[in-house]
C-alpha positions as CSV (number, residue, x, y, z in Angstrom):
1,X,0.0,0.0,0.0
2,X,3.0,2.5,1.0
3,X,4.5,1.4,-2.5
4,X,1.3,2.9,-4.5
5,X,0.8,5.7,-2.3
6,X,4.2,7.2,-2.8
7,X,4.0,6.2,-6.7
8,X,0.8,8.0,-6.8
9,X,2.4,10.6,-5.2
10,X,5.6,11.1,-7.0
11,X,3.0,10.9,-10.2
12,X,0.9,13.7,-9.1
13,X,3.7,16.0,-8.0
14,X,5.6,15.5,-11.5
15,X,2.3,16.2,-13.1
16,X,2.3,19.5,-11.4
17,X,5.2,20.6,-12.1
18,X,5.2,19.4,-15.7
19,X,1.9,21.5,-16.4
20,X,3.6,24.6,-14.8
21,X,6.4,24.6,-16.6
22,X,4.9,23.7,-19.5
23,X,2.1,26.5,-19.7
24,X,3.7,29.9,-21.1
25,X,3.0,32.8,-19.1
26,X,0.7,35.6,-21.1
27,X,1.5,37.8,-23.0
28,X,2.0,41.5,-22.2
29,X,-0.9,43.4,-22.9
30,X,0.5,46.8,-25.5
31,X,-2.2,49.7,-24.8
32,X,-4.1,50.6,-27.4
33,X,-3.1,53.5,-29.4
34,X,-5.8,56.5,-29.8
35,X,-5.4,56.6,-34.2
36,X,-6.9,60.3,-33.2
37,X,-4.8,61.2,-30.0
38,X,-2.2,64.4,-30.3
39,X,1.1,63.8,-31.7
40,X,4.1,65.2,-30.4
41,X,6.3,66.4,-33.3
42,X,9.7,67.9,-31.8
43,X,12.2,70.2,-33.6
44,X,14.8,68.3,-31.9
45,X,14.7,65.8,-28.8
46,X,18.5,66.3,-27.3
47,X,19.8,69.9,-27.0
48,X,23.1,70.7,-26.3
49,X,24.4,73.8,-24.0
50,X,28.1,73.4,-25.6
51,X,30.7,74.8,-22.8
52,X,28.7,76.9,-20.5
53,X,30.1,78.7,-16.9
54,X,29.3,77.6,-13.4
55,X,27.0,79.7,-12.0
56,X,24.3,81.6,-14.0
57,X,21.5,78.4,-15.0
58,X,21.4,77.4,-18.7
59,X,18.4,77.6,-20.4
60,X,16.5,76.1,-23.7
61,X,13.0,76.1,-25.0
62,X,12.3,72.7,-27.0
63,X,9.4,73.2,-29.5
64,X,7.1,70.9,-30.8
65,X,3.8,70.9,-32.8
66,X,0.7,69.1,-32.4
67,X,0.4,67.0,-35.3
68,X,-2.2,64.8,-34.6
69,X,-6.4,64.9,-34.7
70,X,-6.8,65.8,-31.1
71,X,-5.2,68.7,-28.6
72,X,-2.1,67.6,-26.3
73,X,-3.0,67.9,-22.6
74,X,0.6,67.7,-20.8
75,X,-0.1,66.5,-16.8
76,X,3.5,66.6,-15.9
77,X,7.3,67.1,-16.7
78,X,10.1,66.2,-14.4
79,X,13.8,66.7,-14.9
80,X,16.2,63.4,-13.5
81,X,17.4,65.8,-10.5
82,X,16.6,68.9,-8.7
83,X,19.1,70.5,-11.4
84,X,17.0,70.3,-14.1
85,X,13.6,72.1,-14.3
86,X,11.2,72.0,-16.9
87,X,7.8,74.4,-17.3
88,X,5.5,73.0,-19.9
89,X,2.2,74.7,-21.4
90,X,-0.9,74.5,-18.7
91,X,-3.5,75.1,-21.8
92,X,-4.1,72.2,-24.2
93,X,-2.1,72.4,-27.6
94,X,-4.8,72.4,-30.3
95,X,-3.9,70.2,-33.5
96,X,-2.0,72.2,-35.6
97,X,-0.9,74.4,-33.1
98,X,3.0,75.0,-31.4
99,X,4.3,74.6,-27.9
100,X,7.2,75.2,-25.8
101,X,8.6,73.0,-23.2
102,X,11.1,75.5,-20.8
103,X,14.2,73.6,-19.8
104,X,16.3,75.4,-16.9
105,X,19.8,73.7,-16.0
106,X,21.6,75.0,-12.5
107,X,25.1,75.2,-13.1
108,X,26.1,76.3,-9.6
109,X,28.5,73.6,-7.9
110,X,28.2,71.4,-11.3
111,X,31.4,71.2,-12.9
112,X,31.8,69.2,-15.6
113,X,29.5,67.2,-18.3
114,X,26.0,67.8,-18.8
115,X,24.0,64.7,-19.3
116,X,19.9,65.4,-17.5
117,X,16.5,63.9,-18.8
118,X,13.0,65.8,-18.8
119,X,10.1,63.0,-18.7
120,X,6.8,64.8,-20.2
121,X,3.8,62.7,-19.9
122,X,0.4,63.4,-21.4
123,X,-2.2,61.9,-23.1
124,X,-0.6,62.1,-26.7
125,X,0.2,59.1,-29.0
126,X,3.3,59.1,-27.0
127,X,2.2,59.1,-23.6
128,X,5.7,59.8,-22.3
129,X,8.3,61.8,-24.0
130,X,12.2,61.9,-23.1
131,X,14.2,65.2,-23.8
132,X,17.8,65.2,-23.1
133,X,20.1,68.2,-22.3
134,X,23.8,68.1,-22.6
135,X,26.4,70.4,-22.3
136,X,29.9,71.1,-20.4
137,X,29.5,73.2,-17.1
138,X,33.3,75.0,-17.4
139,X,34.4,75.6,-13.5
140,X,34.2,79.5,-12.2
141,X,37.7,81.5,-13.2
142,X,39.7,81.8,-10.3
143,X,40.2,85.2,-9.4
144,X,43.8,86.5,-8.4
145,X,44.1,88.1,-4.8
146,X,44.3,91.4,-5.1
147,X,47.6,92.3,-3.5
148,X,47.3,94.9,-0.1
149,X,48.4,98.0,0.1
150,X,51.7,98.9,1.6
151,X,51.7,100.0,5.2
152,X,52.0,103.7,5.3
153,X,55.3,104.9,6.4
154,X,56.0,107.5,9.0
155,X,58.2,110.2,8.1
């Protein structure tokens, strides 16, 4: 009796574990584009500052047009750090029609290469949008001492 218990045992637990590997997970899901939706259309996607000093913020507007059937509606835009601060159009972008996203780097303390994302979502054909800003923040000149004045002498 032990000898078909553990038989039907070991036959059941194979089973299992047969059928679970042997059923493919499902497929992802893609969600469904709107054919009519807003489409971002972007003069350029990456801008780059070139060599710019430490201290005053770099700044660069990137344009785009509507293209699509149906206005843009942007809910938020986020830079990758504190650093990088993006202002985006609060009024839908009418098909046809031009917007600005306002990109604003802080180059105070950054020396060095520029490399920051802005991450616009909204409920365009492409929900989410990456720009990129690059750049070289050149460090502050440093500035000679000025030398002091001789003591006066007494005479």
């Amino acid at each position: 009796m032990k000898k078909v218990f553990f038989s039907l045992l070991c036959l059941s637990l194979g089973t299992v574990a047969f059928a679970q590997t042997a059923t493919p997970p499902p497929a992802p899901v893609a969600p469904a584009v709107d054919p009519n939706a807003g489409v971002f259309k972007f003069k350029e996607t990456t801008h780059d500052y070139g060599e710019v000093p430490e201290g005053p913020t770099a700044e660069t507007d990137f344009e785009f047009k509507n293209t699509g059937k149906s206005p843009i509606v942007i809910s938020e835009a986020h830079g990758s750090c504190g650093c990088t601060v993006p202002k985006w159009p609060q009024e839908p972008i009418m098909p046809g029609k031009k917007g600005l996203i306002h990109v604003t780097y802080n180059t105070q303390g950054r020396q060095g290469p520029i490399s920051k994302d802005v991450t616009i979502n909204s409920n365009a054909q492409q929900k989410t949008m990456v720009l990129h800003i690059t750049g070289t923040v050149k460090p502050k000149p440093v500035e000679a001492a000025t030398p002091a004045p001789p003591p006066a002498q007494k005479g």
